[in-house]
C-alpha positions in Angstrom: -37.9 52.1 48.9 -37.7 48.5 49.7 -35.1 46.0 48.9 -37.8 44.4 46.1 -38.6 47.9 44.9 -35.4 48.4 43.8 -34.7 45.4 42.4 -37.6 45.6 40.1 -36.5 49.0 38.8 -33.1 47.5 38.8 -34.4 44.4 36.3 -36.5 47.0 34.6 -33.8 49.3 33.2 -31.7 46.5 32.2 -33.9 44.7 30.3 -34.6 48.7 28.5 -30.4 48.9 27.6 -30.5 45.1 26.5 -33.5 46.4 24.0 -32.0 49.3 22.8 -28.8 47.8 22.3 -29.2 46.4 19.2 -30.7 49.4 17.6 -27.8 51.7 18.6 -25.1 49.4 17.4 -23.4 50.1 14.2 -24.4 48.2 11.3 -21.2 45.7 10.1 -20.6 44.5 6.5 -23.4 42.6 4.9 -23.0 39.6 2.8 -24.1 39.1 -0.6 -25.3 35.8 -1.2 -24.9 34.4 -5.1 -28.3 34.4 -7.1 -29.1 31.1 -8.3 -30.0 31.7 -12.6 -32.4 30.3 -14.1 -30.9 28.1 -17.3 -34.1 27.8 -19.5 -33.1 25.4 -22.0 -30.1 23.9 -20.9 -28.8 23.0 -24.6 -28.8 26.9 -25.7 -25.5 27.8 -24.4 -23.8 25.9 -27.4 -22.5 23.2 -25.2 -24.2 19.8 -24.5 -26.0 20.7 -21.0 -25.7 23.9 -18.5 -26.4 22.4 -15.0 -26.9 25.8 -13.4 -25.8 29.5 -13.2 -24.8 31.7 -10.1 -24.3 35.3 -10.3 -22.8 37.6 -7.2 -23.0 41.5 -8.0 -24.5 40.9 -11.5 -27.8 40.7 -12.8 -29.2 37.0 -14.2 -29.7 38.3 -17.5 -25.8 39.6 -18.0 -24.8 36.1 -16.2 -26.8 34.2 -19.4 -25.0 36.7 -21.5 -21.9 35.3 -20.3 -21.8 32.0 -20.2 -23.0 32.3 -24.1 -19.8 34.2 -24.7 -17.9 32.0 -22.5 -19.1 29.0 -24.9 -18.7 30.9 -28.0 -14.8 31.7 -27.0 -14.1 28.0 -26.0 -13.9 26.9 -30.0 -15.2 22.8 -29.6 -15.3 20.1 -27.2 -11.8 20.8 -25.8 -11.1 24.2 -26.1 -10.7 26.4 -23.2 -11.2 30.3 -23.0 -9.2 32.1 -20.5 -10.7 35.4 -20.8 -13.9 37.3 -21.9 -12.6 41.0 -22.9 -12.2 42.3 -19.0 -13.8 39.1 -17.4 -11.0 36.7 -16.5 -12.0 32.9 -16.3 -11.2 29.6 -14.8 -12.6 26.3 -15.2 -12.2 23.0 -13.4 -13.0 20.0 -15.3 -13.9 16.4 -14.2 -13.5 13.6 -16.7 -15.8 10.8 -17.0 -16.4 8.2 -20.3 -17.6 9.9 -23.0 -17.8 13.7 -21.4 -16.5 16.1 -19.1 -18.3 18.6 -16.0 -16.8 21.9 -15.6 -17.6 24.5 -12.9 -16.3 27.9 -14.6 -16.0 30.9 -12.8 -15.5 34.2 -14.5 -14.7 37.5 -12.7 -14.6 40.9 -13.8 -14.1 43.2 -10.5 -16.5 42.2 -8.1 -18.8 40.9 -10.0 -18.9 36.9 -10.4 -20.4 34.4 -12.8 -20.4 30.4 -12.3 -21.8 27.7 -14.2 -21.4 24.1 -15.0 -21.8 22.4 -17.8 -21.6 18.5 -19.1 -19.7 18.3 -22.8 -20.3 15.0 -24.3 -16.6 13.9 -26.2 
């Protein structure tokens, strides 16, 4: 066999291993990126505005469901509501004149609910 011969065979069944290598390697953790929600009307949630909703390992419709509650438990313009039964929640608020955005983000295991909202004072 010449020298070329064997090079091409060579090239050959490397490129073959380089293919199959991807197949044959185990499959690692995939990530779970955070639905974005539709709000529908954004006055509904019994605050002045919902911006938008993100769920991770929850379904849209449960993530509505919570930020309702979430609004329901906060009693007014200034009241804050740590917990939702077993979902646990944190808010960060940013004054401005005359209102206030909050990112809230409410856990219950692995599952994940964020929203912001804009509360006129």
């Amino acid at each position: 066999m010449s020298r070329f011969s064997r090079l091409a065979v060579l090239a050959v069944a490397a490129g073959l291993l380089v293919a199959a290598l991807p197949a044959s390697a185990p499959a690692g953790p995939t990530a779970t990126a955070a639905k974005h929600c539709s709000v529908g009307d954004s006055q509904s949630y019994g605050t002045t505005y919902v911006i938008w909703i993100r769920a991770r390992h929850v379904g849209c419709n449960k993530a509505r469901e919570r930020v309702r509650a979430f609004h329901q438990c906060r009693q007014g313009k200034k009241g804050h509501c740590p917990n939702l039964g077993a979902w646990n929640c944190h808010e960060n608020r940013t004054s401005g004149v005359g209102s206030y955005d909050s990112v809230v983000k409410c856990r219950h295991g692995r599952k994940v609910v964020k929203h912001q909202y804009t509360q006129w004072t």
